[in-house]
C-alpha positions as CSV (number, residue, x, y, z in Angstrom):
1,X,-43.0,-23.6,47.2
2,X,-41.0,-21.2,50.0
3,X,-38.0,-19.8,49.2
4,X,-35.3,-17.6,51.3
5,X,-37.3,-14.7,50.5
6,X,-40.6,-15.7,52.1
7,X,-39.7,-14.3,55.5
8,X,-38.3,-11.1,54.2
9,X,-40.4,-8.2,55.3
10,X,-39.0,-4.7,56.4
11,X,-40.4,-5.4,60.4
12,X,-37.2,-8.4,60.2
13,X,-34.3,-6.2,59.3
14,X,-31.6,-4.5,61.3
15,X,-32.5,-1.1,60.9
16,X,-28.9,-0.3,58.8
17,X,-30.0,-3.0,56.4
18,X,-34.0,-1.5,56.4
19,X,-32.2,2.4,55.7
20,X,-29.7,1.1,52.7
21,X,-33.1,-0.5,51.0
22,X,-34.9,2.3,51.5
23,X,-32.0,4.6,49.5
24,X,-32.2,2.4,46.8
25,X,-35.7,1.9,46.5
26,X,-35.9,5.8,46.6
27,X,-33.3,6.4,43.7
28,X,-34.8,3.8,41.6
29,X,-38.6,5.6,42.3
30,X,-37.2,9.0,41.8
31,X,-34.4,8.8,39.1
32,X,-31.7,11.1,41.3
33,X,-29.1,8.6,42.0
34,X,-28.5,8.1,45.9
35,X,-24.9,7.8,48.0
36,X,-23.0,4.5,48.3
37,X,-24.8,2.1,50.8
38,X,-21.5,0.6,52.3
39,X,-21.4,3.5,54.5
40,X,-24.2,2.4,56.3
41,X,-23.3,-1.1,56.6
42,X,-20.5,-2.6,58.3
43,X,-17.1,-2.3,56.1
44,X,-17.2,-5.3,54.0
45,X,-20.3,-6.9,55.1
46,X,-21.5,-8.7,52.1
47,X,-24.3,-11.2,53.7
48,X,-25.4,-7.4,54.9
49,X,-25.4,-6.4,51.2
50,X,-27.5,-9.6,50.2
51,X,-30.1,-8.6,52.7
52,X,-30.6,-5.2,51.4
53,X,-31.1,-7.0,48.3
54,X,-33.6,-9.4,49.1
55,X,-35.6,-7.1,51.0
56,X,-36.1,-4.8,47.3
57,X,-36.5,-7.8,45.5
58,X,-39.2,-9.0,48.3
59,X,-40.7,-5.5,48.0
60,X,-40.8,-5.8,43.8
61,X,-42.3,-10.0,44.4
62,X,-45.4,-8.0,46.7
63,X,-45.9,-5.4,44.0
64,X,-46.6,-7.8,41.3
65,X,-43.4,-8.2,39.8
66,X,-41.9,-11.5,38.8
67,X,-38.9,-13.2,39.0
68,X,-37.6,-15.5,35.5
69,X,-34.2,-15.8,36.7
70,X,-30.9,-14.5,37.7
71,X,-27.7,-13.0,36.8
72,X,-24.1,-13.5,37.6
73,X,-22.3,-10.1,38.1
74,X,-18.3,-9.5,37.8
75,X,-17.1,-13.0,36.2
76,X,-15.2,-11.0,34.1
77,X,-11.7,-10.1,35.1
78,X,-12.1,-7.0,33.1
79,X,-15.3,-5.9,34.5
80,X,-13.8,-7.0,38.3
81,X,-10.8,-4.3,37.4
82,X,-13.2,-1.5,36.3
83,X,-14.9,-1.7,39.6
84,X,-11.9,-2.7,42.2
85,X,-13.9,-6.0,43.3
86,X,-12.0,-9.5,42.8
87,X,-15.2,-12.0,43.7
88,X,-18.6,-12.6,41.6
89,X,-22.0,-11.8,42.8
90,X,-25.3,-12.1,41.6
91,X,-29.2,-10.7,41.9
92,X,-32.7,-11.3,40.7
93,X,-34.1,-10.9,37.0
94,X,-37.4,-9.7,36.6
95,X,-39.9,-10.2,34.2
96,X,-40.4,-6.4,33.3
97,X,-36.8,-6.0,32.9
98,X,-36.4,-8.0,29.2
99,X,-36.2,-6.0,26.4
100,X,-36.8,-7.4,22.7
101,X,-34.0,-8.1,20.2
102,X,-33.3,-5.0,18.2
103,X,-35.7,-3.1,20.6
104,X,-35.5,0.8,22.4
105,X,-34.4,0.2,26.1
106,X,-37.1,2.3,28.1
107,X,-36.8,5.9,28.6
108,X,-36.8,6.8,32.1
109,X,-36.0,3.2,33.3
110,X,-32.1,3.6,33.8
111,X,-30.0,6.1,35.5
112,X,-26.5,5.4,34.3
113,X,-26.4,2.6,31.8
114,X,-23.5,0.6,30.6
115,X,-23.7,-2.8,28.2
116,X,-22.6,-6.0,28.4
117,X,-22.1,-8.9,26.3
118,X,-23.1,-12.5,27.7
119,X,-24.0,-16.0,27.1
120,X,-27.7,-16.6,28.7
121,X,-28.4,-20.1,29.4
122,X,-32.0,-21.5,29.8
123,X,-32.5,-24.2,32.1
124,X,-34.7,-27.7,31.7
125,X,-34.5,-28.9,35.1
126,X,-33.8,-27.6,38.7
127,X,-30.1,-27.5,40.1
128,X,-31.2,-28.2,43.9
129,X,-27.6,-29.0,45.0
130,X,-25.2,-26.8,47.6
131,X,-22.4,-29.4,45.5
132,X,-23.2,-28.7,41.9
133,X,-21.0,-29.5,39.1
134,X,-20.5,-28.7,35.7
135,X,-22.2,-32.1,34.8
136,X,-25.3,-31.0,36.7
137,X,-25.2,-27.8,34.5
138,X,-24.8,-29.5,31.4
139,X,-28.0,-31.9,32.0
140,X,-29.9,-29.2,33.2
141,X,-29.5,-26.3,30.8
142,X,-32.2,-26.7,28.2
143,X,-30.4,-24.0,26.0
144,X,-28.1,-21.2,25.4
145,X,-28.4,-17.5,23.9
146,X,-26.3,-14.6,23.3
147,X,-27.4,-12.0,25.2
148,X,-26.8,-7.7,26.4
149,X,-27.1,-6.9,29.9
150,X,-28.0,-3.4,30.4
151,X,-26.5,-2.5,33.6
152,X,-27.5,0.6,35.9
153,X,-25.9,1.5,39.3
154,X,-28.6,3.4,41.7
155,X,-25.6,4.8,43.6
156,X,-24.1,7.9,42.3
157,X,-21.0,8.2,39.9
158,X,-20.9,4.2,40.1
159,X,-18.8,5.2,43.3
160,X,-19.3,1.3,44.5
161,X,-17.8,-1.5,46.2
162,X,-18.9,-5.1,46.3
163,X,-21.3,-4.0,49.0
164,X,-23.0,-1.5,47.0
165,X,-23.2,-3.6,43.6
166,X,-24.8,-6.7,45.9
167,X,-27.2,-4.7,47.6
168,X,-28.2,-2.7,44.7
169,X,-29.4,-6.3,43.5
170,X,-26.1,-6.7,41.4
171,X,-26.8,-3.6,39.7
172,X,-29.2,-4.9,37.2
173,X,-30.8,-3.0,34.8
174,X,-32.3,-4.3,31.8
175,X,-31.5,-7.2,29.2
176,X,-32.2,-8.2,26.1
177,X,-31.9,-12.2,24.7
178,X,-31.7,-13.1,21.0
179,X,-34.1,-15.2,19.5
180,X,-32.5,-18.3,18.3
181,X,-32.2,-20.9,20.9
182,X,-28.9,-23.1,20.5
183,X,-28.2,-26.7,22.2
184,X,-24.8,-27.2,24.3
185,X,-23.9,-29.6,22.3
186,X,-23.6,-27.4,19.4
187,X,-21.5,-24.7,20.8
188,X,-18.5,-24.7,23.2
189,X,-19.0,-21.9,25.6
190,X,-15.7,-21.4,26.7
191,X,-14.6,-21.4,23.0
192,X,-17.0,-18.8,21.9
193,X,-15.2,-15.4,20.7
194,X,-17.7,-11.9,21.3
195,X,-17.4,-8.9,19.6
196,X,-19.5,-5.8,20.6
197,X,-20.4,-2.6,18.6
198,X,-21.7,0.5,19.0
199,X,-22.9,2.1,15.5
200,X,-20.7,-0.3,13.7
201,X,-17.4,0.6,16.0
202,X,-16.4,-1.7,17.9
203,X,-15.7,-1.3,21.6
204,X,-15.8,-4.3,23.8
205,X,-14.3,-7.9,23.0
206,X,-13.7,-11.0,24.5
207,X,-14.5,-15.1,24.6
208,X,-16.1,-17.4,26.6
209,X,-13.0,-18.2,28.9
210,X,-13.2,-14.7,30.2
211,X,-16.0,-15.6,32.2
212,X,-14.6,-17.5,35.3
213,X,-12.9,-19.9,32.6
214,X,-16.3,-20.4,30.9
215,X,-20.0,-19.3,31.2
216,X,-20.7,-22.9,33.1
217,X,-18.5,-22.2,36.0
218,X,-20.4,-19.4,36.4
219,X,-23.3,-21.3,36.3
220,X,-21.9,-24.0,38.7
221,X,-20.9,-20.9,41.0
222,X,-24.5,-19.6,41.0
223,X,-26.2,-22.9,41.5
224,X,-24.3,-24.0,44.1
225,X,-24.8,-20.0,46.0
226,X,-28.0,-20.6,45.5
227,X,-28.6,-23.8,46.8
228,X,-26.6,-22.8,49.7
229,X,-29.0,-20.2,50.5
230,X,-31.8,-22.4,50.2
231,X,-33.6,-20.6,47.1
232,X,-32.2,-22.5,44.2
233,X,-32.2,-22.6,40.6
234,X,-35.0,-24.2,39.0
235,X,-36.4,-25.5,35.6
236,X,-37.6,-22.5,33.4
237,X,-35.0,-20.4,34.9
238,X,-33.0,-18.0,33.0
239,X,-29.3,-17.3,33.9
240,X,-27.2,-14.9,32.6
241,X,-23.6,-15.8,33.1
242,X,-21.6,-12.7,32.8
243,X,-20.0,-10.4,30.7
244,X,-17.3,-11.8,28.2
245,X,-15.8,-8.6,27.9
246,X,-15.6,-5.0,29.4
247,X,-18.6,-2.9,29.8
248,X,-19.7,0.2,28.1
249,X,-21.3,3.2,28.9
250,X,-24.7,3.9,26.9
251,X,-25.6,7.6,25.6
252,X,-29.0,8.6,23.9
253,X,-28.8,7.6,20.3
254,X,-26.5,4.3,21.1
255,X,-27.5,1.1,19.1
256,X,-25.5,-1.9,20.6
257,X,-25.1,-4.8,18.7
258,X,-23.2,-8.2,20.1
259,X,-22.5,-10.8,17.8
260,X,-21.1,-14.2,19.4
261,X,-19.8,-17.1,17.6
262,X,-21.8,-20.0,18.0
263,X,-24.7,-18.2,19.1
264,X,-25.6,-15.1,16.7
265,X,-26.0,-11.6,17.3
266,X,-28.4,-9.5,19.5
267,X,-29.3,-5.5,19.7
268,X,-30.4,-2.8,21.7
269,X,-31.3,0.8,20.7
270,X,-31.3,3.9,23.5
271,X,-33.9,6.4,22.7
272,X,-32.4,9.7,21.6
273,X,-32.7,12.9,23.8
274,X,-36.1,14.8,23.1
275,X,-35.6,18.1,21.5
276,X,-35.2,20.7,24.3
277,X,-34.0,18.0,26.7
């Protein structure tokens, strides 16, 4: 099956687009966090921001990584004021990103981590249509999980704009998805209340309505953005929706733990700093 990214090769770029890639790339293959990209990109140009994007993602598809999905990024008003942006966005999921329930995110994977907590949604069948609706959603989402999205900015100081964010593939990190799958019709998304803790404290909250009016919106936004861009959702997929609340920055030695009603709870350790380091 071809998707938008089949044609994506570095020898198709604009040279700007081919030079913003290639900072990212280089910052995520070196750990040293690189300048913002919107300086090399015209002011605002956010379809130039998706391109940068897809070229990395095309260049992680030919090294043998694997898409499962994709996220929504900045459906949370909170998370929209803690990085001046007012629009969502979204990137790619990869396979090699997921980390297990009460597992240790990788050392040496992230540069400057912060957690989220979302609602994760599985889907059953594909949402093909540029005019999706929430019915659409409903019939096509297989189930729903809580879930922590470990998010990393490759641009320095997370000195970023909605350019930077998009073309550093929504700044995507890692995530993590608990382990007991629950049916929509068990659980009212926009309903759903989430606390988050870090070593019992707790420092992010929020509920389902905080994410565009409700994790399916989100959804609904995606599909349809998707669809648009002829590369849609499809059955097997895994979306997560967004954070519910603000995000937090993650130290060696953090243990993050999200419960949300409805859904249950899911955890992530950081490994703590090596003596001597």
């Amino acid at each position: 099956m071809s998707t938008a990214l089949d044609g994506v090769r570095p020898d198709t770029v604009p040279p700007a687009v081919l030079k913003a890639a290639d900072l990212l790339a280089e910052a995520t293959r070196t750990g040293a966090a690189c300048p913002p990209v919107r300086t090399l990109l015209d002011d605002g140009d956010v379809e130039a921001a998706y391109a940068v994007q897809q070229l990395n993602v095309r260049r992680g598809l030919d090294a043998g990584r694997r898409i499962v999905g994709r996220k929504i990024g900045l459906t949370s008003r909170a998370v929209q004021a803690q990085l001046g942006v007012d629009q969502p966005d979204f990137g790619a999921l990869f396979a090699d990103m997921a980390v297990p329930d009460g597992g240790e995110a990788a050392a040496g994977r992230l540069l400057q981590p912060k957690v989220e907590a979302e609602v994760a949604l599985v889907l059953g069948r594909d949402l093909p249509h540029r005019e999706c609706t929430v019915v659409d959603v409903l019939r096509a989402v297989d189930f729903a999980l809580p879930a922590l999205e470990i998010v990393d900015s490759r641009v320095r100081g997370w000195d970023i704009s909605l350019v930077d964010t998009v073309a550093d593939n929504a700044s995507c990190g890692l995530y993590v998805l608990g382990g007991t799958p629950v049916p929509l019709t068990a659980v009212d998304l926009r309903a759903v209340t989430m606390t988050m803790t870090r070593a019992g404290e707790t420092v992010s909250e929020g509920t389902g309505a905080d994410c565009l009016g409700g994790p399916l919106n989100a959804a609904v936004w995606l599909a349809a953005a998707l669809a648009e861009r002829g590369d849609p959702l499809r059955a097997g997929d895994l979306v997560l929706t967004g954070a519910l609340g603000p995000m937090v920055p993650a130290a060696p030695g953090d243990v993050f733990e999200a419960r949300i009603s409805g859904l249950g709870s899911v955890r992530v350790a950081f490994p703590a700093e090596e003596d001597g380091q």
